[in-house]
C-alpha positions in Angstrom: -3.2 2.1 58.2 -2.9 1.8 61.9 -4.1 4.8 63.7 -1.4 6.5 65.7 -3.1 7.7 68.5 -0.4 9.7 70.0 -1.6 12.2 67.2 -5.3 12.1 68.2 -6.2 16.2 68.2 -9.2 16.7 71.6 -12.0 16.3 69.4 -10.5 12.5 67.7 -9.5 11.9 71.4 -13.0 12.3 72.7 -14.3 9.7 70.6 -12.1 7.1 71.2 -13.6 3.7 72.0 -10.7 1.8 73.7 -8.4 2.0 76.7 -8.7 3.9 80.1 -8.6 7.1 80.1 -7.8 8.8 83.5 -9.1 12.5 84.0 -8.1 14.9 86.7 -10.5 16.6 89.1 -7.5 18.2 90.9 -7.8 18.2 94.6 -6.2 20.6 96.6 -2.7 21.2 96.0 -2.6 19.4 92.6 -4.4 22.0 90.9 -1.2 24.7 90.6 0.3 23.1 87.7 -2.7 22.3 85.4 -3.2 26.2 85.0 -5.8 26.7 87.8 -3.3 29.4 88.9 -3.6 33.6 89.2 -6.3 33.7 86.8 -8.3 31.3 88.2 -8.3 29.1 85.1 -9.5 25.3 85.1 -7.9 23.2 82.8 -9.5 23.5 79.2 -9.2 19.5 78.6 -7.7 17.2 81.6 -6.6 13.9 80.2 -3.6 12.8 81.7 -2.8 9.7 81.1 -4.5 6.7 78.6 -4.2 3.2 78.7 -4.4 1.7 75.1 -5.4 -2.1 75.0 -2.1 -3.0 73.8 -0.6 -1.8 77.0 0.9 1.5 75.5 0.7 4.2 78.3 0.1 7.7 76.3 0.8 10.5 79.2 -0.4 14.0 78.1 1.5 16.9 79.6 1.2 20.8 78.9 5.3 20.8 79.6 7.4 20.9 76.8 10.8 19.6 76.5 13.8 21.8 76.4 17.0 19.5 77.1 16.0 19.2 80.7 15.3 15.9 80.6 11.7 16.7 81.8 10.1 14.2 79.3 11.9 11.1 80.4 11.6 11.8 84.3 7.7 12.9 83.9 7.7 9.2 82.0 9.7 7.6 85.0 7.1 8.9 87.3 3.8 7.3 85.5 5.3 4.2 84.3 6.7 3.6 88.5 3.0 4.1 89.3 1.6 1.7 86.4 4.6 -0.2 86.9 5.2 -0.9 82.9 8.6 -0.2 81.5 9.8 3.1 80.3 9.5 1.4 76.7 5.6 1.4 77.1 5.7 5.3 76.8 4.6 7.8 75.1 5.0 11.1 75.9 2.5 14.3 74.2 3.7 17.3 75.0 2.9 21.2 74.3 0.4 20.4 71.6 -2.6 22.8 72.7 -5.4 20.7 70.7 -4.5 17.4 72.9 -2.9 18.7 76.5 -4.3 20.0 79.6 -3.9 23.9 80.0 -0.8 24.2 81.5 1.2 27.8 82.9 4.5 26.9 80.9 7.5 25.5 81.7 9.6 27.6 83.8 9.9 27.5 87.5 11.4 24.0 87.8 7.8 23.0 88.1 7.9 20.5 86.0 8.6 18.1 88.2 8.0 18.9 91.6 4.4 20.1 90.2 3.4 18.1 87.0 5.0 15.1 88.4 3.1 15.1 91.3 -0.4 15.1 88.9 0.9 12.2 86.8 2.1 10.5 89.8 -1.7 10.7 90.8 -3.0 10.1 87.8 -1.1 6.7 86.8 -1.9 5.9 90.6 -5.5 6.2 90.2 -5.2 4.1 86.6 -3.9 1.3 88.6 -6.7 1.1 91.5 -8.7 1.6 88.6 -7.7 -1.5 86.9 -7.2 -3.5 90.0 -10.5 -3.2 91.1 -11.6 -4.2 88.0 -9.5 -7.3 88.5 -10.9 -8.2 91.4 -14.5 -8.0 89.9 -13.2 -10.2 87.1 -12.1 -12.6 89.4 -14.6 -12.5 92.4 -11.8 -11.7 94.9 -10.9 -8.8 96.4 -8.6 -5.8 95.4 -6.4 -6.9 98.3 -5.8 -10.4 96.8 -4.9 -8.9 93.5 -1.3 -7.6 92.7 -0.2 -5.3 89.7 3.7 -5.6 88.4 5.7 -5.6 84.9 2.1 -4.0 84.0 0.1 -7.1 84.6 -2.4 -7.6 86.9 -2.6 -11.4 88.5 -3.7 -12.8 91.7 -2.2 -13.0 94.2 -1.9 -16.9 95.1 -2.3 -17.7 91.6 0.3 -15.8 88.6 -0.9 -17.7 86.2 -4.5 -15.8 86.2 -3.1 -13.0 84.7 -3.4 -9.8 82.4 -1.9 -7.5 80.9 -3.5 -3.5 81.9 -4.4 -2.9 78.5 -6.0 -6.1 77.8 -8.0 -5.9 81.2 -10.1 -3.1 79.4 -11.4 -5.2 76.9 -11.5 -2.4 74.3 -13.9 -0.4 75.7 -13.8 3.3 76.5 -13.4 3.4 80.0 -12.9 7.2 81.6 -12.6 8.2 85.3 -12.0 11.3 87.3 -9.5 11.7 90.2 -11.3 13.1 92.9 -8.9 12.2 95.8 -5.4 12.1 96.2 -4.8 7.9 95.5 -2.4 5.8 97.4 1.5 5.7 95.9 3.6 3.2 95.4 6.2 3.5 98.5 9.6 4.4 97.5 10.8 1.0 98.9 8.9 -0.7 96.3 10.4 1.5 93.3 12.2 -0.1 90.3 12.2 2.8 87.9 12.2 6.0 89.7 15.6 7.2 91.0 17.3 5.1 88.4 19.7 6.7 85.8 17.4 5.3 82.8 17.9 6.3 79.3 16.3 9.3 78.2 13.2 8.6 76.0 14.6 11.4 73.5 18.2 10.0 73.4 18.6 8.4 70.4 16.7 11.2 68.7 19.2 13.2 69.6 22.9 11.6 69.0 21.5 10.0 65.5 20.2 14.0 64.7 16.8 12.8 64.3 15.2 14.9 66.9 12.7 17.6 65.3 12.8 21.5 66.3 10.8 24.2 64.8 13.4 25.1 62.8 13.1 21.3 60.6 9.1 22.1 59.9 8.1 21.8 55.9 4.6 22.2 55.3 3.5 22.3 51.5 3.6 25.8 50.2 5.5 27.1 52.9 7.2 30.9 52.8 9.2 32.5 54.5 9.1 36.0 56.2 11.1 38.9 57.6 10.5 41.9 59.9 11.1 45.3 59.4 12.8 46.5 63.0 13.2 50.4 64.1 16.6 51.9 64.5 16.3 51.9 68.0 13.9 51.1 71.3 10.5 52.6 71.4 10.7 54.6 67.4 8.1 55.2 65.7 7.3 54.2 62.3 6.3 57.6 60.5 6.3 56.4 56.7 7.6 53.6 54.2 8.0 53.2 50.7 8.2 49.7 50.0 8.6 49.6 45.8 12.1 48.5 45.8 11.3 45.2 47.4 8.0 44.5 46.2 9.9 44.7 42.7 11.9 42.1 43.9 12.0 38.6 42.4 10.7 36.1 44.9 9.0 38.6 46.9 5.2 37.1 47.2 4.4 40.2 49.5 5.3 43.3 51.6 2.6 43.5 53.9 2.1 46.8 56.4 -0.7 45.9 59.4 -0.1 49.8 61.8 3.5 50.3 63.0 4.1 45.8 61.7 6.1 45.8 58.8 7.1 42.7 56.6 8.3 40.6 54.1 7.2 37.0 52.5 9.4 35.5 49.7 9.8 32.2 48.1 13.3 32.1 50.3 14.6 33.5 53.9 17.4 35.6 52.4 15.4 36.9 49.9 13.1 38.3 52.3 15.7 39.6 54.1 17.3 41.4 51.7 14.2 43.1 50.5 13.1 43.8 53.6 16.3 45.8 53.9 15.7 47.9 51.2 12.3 49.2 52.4 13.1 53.0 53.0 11.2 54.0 56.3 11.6 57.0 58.4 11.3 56.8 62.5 10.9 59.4 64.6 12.9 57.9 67.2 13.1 59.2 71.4 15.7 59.5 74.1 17.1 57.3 75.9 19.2 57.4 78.9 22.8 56.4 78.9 23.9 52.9 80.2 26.9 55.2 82.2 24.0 56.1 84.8 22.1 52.5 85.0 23.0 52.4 88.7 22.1 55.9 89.7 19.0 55.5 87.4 17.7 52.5 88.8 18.3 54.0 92.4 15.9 57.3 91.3 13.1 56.2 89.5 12.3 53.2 92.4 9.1 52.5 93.4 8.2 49.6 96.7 7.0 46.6 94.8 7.1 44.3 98.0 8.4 43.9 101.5 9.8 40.1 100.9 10.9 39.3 104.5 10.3 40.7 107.4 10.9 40.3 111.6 12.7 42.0 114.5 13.3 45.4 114.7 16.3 45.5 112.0 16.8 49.4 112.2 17.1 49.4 116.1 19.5 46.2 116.2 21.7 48.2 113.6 21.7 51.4 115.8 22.8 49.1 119.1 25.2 46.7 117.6 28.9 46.4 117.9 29.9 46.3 114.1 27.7 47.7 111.1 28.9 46.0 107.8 27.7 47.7 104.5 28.3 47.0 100.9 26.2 47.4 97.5 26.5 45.1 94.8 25.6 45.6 90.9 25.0 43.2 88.4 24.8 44.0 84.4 21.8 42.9 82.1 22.0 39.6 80.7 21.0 38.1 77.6 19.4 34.5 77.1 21.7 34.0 73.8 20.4 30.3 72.6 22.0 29.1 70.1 18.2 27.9 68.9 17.0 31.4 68.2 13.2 32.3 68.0 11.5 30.5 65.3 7.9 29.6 64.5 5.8 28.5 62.1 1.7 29.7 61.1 -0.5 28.3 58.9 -3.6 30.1 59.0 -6.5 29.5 57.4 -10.0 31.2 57.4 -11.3 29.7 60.7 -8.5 27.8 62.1 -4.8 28.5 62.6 -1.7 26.3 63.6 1.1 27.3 64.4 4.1 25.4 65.7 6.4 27.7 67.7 9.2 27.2 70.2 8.0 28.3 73.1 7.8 27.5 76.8 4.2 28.7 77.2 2.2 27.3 74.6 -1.2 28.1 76.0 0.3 31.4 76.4 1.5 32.0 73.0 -1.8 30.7 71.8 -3.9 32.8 73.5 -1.8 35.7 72.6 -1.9 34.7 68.7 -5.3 34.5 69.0 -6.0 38.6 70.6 -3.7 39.3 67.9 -5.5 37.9 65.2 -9.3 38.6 66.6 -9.5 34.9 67.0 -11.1 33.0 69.4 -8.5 30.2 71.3 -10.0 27.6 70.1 -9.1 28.2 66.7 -5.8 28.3 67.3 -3.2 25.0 68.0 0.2 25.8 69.4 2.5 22.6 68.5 6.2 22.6 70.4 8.1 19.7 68.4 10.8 20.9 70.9 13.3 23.6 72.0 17.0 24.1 71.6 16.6 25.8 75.1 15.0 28.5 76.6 16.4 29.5 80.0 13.5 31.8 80.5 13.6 33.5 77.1 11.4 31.8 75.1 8.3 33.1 76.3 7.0 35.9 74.5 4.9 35.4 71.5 6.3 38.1 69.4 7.4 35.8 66.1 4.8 33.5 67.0 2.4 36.6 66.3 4.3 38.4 63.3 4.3 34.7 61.5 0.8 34.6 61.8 0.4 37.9 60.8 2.1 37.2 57.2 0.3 34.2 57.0 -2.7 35.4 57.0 -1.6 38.0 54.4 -0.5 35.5 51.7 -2.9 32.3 52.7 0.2 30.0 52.8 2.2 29.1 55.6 4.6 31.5 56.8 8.3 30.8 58.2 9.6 33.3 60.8 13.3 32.6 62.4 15.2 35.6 64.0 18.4 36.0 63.2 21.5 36.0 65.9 21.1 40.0 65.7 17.4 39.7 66.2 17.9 37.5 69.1 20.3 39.4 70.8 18.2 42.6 70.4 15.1 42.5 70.4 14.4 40.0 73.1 13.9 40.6 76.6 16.6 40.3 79.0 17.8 39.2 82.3 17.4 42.4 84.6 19.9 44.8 85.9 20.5 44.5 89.6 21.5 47.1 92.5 21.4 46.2 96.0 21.9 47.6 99.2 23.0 45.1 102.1 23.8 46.4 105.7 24.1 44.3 108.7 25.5 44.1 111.9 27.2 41.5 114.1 26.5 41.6 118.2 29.1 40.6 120.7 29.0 36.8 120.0 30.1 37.3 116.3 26.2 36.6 115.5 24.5 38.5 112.3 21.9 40.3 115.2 20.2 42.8 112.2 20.0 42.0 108.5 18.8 45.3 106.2 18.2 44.4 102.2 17.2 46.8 99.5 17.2 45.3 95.9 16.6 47.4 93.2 15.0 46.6 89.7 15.6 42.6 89.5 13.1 41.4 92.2 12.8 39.7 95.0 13.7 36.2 94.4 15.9 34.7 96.7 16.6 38.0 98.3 15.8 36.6 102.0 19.2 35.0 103.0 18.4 31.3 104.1 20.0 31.8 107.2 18.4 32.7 110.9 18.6 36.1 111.7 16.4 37.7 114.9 16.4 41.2 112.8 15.8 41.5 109.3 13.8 43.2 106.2 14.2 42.5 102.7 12.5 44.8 100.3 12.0 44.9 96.8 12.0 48.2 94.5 10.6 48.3 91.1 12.8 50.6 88.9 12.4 52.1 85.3 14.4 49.9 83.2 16.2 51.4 79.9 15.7 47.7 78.4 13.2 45.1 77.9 13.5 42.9 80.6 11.7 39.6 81.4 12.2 36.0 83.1 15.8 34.4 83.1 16.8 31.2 84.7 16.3 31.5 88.3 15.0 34.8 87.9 16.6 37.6 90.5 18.0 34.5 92.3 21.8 34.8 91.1 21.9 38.2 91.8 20.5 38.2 95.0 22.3 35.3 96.0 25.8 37.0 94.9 24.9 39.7 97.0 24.0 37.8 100.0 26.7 35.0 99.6 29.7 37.5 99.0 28.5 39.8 102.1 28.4 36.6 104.2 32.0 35.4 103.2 33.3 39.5 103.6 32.1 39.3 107.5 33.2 35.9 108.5 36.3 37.3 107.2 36.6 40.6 108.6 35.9 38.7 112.1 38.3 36.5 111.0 35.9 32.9 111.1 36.0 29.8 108.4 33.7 31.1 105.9 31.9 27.5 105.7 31.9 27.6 109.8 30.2 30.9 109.9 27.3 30.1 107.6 26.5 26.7 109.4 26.8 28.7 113.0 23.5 30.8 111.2 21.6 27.6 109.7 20.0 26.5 113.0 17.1 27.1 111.2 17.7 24.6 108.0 18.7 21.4 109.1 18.5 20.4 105.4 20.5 23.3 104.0 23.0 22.6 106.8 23.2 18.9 106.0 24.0 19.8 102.5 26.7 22.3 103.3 28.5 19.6 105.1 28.1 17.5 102.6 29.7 19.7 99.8 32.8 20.2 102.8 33.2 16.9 103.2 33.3 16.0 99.1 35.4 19.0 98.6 37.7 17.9 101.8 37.4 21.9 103.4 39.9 22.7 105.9 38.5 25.2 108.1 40.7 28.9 107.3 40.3 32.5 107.1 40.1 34.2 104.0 42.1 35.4 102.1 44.7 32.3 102.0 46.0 33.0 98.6 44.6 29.7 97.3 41.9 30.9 95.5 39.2 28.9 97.1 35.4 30.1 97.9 32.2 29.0 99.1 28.8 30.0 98.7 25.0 28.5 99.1 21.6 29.4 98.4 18.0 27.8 98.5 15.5 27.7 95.6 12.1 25.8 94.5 12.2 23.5 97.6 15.9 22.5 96.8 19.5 23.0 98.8 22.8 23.6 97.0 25.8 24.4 98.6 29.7 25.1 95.9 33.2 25.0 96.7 35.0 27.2 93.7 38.4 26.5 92.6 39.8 29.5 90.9 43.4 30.5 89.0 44.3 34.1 88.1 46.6 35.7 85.7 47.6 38.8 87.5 48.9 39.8 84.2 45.7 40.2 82.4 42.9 39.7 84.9 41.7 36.6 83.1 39.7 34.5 85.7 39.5 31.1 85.6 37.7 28.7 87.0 39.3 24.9 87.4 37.0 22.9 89.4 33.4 23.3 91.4 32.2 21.0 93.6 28.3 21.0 94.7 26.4 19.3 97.0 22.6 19.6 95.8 19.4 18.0 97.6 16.2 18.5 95.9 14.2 15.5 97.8 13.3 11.9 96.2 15.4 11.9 93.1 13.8 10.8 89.9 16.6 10.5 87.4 20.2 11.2 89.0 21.8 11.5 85.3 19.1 14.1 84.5 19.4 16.0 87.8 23.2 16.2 87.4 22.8 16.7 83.9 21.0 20.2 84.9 23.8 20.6 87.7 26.4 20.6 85.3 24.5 23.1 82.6 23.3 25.5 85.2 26.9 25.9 86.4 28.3 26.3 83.1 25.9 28.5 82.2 26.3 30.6 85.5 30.0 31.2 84.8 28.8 33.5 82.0 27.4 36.3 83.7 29.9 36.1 86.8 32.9 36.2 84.3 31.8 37.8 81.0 28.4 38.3 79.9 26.7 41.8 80.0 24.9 43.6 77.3 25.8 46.9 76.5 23.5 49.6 74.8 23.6 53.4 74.3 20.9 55.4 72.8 18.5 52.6 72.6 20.6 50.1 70.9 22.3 46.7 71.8 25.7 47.0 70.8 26.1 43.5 72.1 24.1 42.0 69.2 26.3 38.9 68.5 28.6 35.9 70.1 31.7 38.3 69.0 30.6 41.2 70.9 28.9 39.1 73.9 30.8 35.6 74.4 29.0 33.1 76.3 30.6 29.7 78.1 32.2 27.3 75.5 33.4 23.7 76.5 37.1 25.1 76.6 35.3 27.0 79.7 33.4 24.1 81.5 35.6 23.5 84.6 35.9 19.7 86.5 32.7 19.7 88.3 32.4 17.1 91.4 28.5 16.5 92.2 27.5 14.8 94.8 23.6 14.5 94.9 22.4 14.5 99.0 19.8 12.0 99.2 16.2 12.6 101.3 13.7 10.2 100.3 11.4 11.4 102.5 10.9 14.7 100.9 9.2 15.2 97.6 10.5 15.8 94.6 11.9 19.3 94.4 13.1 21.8 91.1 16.5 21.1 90.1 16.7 23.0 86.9 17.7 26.6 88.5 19.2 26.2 91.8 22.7 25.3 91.2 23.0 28.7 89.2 22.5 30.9 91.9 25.7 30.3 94.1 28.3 30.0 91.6 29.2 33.8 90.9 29.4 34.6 94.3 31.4 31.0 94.7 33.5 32.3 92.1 34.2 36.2 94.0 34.8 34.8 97.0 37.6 32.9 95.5 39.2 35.8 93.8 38.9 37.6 97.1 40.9 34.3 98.8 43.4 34.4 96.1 44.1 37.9 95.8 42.0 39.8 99.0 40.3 41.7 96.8 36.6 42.2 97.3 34.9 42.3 93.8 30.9 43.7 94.2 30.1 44.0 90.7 29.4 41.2 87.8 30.9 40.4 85.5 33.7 39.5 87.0 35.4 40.7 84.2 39.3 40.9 83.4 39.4 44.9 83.7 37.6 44.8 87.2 40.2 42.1 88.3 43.1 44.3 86.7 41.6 47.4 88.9 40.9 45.8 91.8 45.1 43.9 91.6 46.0 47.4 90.9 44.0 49.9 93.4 
């Protein structure tokens, strides 16, 4: 049989014995996203890209793909380098044993980061190659050209060959040790093209493979044993009734980790049911005084922006405007929930897992199990979306853990209750704005407190003489972690609604008044107007009974500006939203289908916490523990959204995956407010706010 090397594991790679294989010595800058981050961590194995003799191009990437479309623009950036086709490639991605170390993806790094080290590394193959070329030939690396991946001279096609072929099957490896010359973005064929995405056909023929699809021989399946509530703790069990069970294989008790392996998932469940523990559970305080809470127990975690004298321009100015603005906890809600898959054995242990840190979640399977990391291989066939969530290696970890009990691999898939409850979630946001306007109608002092949800894109974009931003650490009553964009959304709704509140109290076009304070951002400007100008904005004061509103933000190198569209029953307080139009500039484009692709799904998404979504708990429990109880954005929601994509080809490629999601709630309260002047501070945005605020 032919030997697949897109399956090679390190040690198989290592002794290959054909093609070029192009290693990464990371200069400079380049290093961030191969893992030599906070901890100082080089990259455990750095091959990034091989060239087989049969002119396959195999790029090796740490990311994993999560319906982002990562995997086909990371491919559009090597093969525009080695100029092959986009049907030369093969992507390997999250599998520990053949990847360099890589953070995780999150961040919308994989692009503006990763892309930039394939870029480099499919640049250096070709210099490579053409040098070799010229030594073939006896000319110079000037008088050789590379295109369609073949390399020929210059003044004579016909002396030609293909990349792979130039190798000659032998192992040839090389380190980057400088940053190599690119291709110039005149010269590009394949990147900013809408190509077709390299998983695509997977996908509409329901072919593609998630965790969830894994069969290895002898597989079980497992369930956990949960505590009635956050923080209890497991005092006793008596687990005969299910270890009597037929099907059961085992109950298995490792300290306060409880659970069950059967033959079948339901009959693990069930037994795991009827184990009788006892919890001696604590208190909790009552989601009626988050706010309050969250105010009391802060701590300074950072000052995020400061300059000026903010507190003496507030004291001298002509008009102080004040406001605080709340936002609920949000779930991730996927339909994919967790699932993974361990197979441990006595010295080595694989696990497959859908995760967005795989080096992560291998090194924490591995403390967990008294394993060194080496032993362990994290495989990511591929996730049904993360947003942030999918992180933490709890099931990962508890999957192993039964695995290792039985000696047979172990299924572990949380159900929609697990998900919903016992995975971390989006924080809970207070924050404090004041600011003051001097005698020009300029914002002259800008004063920021945010509370609990940090300090991401809490310094407003625009350019203000006198302004602090500080971020407060609180004591949260949930688990809280990473969600897309992080404190972005929030701190955008809180900037972007207090922006459109004082253009309108001093009666100025809300889309006027921002540009007046971008003199600063030429880029964000640009892309303000652009959004006007597709939109067709007529300069107005709100409220105009329309039910129109505006807001922007900045995030991971990118601009995005919204225009909301917005129709409310005054009957019911039922918001919705009919159209969005967004102007977004992220840099060189790679794949415009993908980027708007992650428009589109970001705003979607984003409609859910400004309209709907917010968990709600008492006494340590989610009482939001399903799609009844906590609805998330259907297609019957999606609005008409009108992109238009802002081009700056002279800019690197920036993240595109979170930006759009931070104007669009306070897009969508600034509409309400121009439909109905009511000034809503607090998401959701729900129908019972809207029906108090019509009615106050």
């Amino acid at each position: 049989m032919e030997r697949d090397d897109s399956r090679l594991t390190r040690r198989e790679f290592l002794g290959l014995t054909g093609g070029l294989v192009v290693y990464l010595a990371i200069p400079g800058q380049l290093a961030l996203a191969a893992g030599e981050t906070e901890a100082g961590r080089a990259p455990e194995f750095n091959a990034y890209v091989r060239i087989a003799p049969d002119n396959r191009v195999t790029v090796f990437t740490g990311k994993v793909e999560m319906g982002q479309g990562n995997q086909t623009a990371l491919g559009q950036m090597v093969a525009e380098e080695l100029t092959v086709p986009m049907s030369s490639i093969d992507m390997v991605m999250g599998d520990t044993d053949r990847v360099p170390y890589d953070g995780g993806t999150w961040g919308s790094m994989s692009i503006r980061f990763m892309g930039v080290e394939l870029r480099a590394a499919a640049a250096e193959a070709r210099e490579i190659l053409t040098q070799m070329a010229a030594e073939k030939w006896g000319v110079t690396a000037n008088e050789v050209v590379v295109s369609d991946g073949r390399i020929s001279l210059a003044r004579d096609a016909s002396t030609s060959v293909t990349l792979g072929e130039l190798t000659q099957g032998k192992q040839i490896m090389r380190e980057l040790e400088r940053e190599p010359s690119l291709r110039p973005v005149s010269d590009y064929r394949v990147v900013g093209k809408s190509v077709p995405r390299l998983d695509g056909r997977a996908i509409v023929a329901g072919e593609e493979q998630f965790v969830g699809d894994v069969r290895l021989p002898g597989m079980l399946y497992g369930a956990v044993l949960h505590p009635p509530s956050f923080g209890a703790r497991l005092t006793s069990t008596d687990a005969g009734p299910a270890e009597r069970m037929v099907g059961v294989i085992a109950v298995v008790r490792e300290g306060e980790f409880v659970g069950v392996v059967s033959e079948r998932r339901e009959i693990a469940e069930e037994a795991r049911d009827l184990i009788r523990a006892t919890w001696e559970e604590v208190a909790h305080p009552s989601m009626a005084t988050l706010y309050e809470d969250l105010r009391k127990t802060a701590t300074l975690d950072d000052t995020v922006s400061e300059e000026g004298a903010p507190a003496e321009a507030l004291e001298s100015a002509r008009r102080d405007f004040s406001a605080t603005y709340r936002t609920a906890f949000v779930a991730h809600a996927p339909v994919e929930p967790h699932v993974a898959v361990a197979d441990v054995k006595q010295d080595r242990e694989t696990v497959y897992s859908n995760t967005q840190t795989p080096f992560l979640q291998r090194d924490a399977v591995a403390q967990a199990l008294g394993l060194d990391p080496q032993q362990v291989r994290m495989l990511v066939p591929r996730l049904g979306g993360g947003f942030g969530g999918k992180t933490n290696a709890d099931v990962a970890i508890a999957s192993a853990r039964l695995s290792r009990a039985v000696n047979r691999p172990v299924m572990l898939s949380q159900s929609r209750t697990e998900e919903m409850t016992w995975n971390y979630f989006k924080p809970a946001a207070l924050i404090d704005i004041r600011c003051a306007v001097n005698g020009q109608g300029q914002i002259d002092a800008w004063d920021c407190d945010v509370y609990n949800c940090g300090g991401r894109g809490a310094a407003p974009p625009y350019q203000l003489a006198n302004h602090r931003v500080r971020s407060f650490g609180s004591d949260s009553p949930l688990r809280q972690g990473a969600w897309r964009g992080l404190a972005g959304s929030a701190n955008t709704f809180a900037i972007e609604v207090h922006m459109d509140d004082v253009a309108s109290q001093l009666g100025e076009d809300p889309v006027e008044f921002r540009l007046r304070h971008l003199g600063n951002d030429p880029r964000l400007a640009n892309t303000v107007r652009a959004v006007a100008e597709k939109y067709g904005w007529q300069p107005k004061r709100a409220p105009t009974g329309r039910g129109v509103g505006f807001a922007c933000a900045i995030d991971v190198g990118s601009r995005v500006a919204e225009i909301v569209e917005v129709e409310i029953d005054r009957d019911t307080g039922v918001v919705r939203v009919l159209r969005v139009v967004v102007a977004h500039e992220s840099g060189l484009v790679i794949n415009p289908d993908g980027i708007e692709s992650q428009i589109e799904g970001a705003i979607i998404m984003g409609l859910g916490p400004a309209l709907w979504e917010a968990v709600r708990y008492e006494r340590g429990r989610i009482l939001t523990d399903g799609y009844s109880e906590y609805p998330i954005p259907t297609m019957r929601d999606a609005p008409e959204i009108n992109i238009v994509l802002v081009p700056n080809v002279t800019h690197p490629p920036q993240g595109a995956g979170e930006p759009a999601i931070f104007p669009i709630a306070a897009a969508v309260a600034n509409a309400i407010f121009d439909a109905t002047g009511k000034r809503l501070r607090e998401l959701p945005l729900s129908p019972d706010r809207v029906l108090a605020a019509l009615r106050a």
